[in-house]
N, C-alpha and C positions, 0 to 999 in steps of 0.2 A: 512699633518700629518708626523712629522720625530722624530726620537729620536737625541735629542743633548745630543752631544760625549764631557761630561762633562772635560773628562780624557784629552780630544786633546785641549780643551780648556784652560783649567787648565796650561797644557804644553805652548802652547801661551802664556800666560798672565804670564807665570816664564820664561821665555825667553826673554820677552819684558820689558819695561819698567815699569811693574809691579809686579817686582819683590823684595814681602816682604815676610816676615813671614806667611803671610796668605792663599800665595797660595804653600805650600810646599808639595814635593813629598810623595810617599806612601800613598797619601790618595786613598781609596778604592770607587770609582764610580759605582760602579756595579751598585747598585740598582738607584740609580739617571738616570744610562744609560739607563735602561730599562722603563720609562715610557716615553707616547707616546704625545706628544705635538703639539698642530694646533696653526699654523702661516705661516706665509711666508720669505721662505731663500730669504736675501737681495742680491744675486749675479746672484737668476733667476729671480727677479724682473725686474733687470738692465737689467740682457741680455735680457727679452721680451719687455722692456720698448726701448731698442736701435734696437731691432728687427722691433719693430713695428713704429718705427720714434716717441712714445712717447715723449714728454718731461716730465719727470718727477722727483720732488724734494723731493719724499720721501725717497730716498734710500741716506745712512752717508754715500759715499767710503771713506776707509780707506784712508789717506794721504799718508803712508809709512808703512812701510810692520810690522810695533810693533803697529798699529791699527788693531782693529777691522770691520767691515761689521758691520752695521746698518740702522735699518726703520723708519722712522716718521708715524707711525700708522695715525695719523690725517690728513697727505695729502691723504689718502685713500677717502676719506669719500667722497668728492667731484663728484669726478670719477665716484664710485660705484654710487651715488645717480644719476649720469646724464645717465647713463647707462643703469638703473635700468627707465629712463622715456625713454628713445628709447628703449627701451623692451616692452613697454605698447605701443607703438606706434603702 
């Protein structure tokens, strides 16, 4: 559960190469910041997936520093399911 920090994000994507009209300063996040969202940040993934000697291909790393962090939800599934039968074991 985290709140995404709309406003810091915003700032990235008009700094980077995605810098249009549509992501222009003064817009007011407030309310967007404050509600509470379940997922998983794609940078502790990595690091327990590199922790753990995982190999694992759900996690987008950024190329260069005007990308973004991103997850492939669907390589989850695998995982958890095999997981989920050595649990019942």
């Amino acid at each position: 559960v985290y709140n995404f920090e709309a406003s810091k994000y915003n700032e990235f994507l008009r700094t980077g190469q995605y810098n249009d009209a549509r992501f222009a300063s003064g817009t007011d996040y407030s309310e967007a910041e404050k509600i509470r969202h379940n997922g998983f940040i794609a940078q502790e993934v990595e690091r327990t997936a590199q922790e753990t000697g995982y190999q694992f291909d759900g996690v987008i790393a950024p190329k260069n520093d005007k990308e973004a962090y991103g997850l492939s939800y669907s390589q989850f599934v695998v995982p958890l399911v095999k997981a989920m039968h050595w649990q019942k074991r």
